[in-house]
N, C-alpha and C positions, 0 to 999 in steps of 0.2 A: 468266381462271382464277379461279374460284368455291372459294374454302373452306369447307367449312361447320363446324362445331364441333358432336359430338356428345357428348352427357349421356351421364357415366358413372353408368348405371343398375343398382342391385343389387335383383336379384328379391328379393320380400317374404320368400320361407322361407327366404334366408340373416340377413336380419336378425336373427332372435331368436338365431339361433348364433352370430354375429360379437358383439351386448351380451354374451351370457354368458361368449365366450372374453377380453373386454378387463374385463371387470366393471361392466358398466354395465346388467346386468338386474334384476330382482326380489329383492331381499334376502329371507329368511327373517324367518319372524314368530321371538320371542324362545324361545318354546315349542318351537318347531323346529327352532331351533340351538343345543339345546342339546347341551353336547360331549358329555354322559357318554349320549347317545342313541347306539345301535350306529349308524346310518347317519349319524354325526358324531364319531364318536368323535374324541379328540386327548387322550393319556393324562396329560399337562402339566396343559392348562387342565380338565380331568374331575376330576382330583385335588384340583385349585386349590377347584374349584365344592365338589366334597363336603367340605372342611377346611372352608373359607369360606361355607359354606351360600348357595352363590349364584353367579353369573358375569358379570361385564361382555359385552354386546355389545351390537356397533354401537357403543360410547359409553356406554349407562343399563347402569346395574345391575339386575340379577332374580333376588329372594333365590327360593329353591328348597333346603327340606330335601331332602335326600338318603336313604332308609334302610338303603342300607347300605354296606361298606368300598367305595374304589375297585375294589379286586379284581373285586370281583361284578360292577362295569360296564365291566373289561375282559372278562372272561368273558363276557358277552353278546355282545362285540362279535365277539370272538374266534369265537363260534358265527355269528354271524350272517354274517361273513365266510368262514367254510367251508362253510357253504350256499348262496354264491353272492351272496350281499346287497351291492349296493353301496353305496360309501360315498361322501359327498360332498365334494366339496374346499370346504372353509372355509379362507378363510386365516387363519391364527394372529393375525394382528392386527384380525379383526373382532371377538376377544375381548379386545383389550386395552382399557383405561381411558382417558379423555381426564382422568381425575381424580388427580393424584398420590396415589399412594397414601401412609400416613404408619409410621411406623416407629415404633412406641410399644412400648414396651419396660414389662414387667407382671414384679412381684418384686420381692426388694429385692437381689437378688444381682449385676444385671446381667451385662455380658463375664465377670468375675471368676467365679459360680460356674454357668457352664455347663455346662462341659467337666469339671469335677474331682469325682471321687467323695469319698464319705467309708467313711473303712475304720477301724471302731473295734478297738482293743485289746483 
């Protein structure tokens, strides 16, 4: 009685579909992924980038002025989305930092006069 053992063979056109479904295909160049781009949008990190002139991915940071509010680059998106445009799954943590970010606090008010108006007499 003869066994043989045969090779579990996967044809070559399913390979580039099985790397993209586990994440193990082609990352995006930085200009590519960027969020406030309608076929990347993520309203979070777009906001982040335009306040911040700029967005971590992959790890590096990529300064990038913005010229105008957040608004205007969900509006794009928002069009490009009802014309049928799709968009790309990026995951949220391809924009996060490997660099702690730091917490530096500018004024002289700090906690104390954030929150409290002044209402003169």
């Amino acid at each position: 009685m003869s066994m043989s053992k045969r090779s579990a063979a996967v044809p070559l056109t399913l390979v580039p579909a099985l790397a993209a479904a586990i994440g193990c295909g082609p990352s995006l160049s930085p200009a590519e992924a960027d969020p406030c781009l309608p076929q990347n949008y993520q309203q979070q990190v777009c906001e982040s980038a335009v306040q911040h002139r700029g967005y971590y991915y992959g790890g590096g940071w990529y300064p990038h002025v913005y010229a105008y509010a957040p608004l205007f680059y969900y509006n794009g998106y928002s069009r490009y989305v009802s014309t049928g445009g799709r968009v790309r799954a990026i995951s949220p943590s391809a924009y996060s930092s490997s660099a702690p970010r730091s917490s530096v606090v500018r004024g002289g008010f700090g906690g104390i006069g954030g929150a409290r108006g002044f209402s003169g007499s």
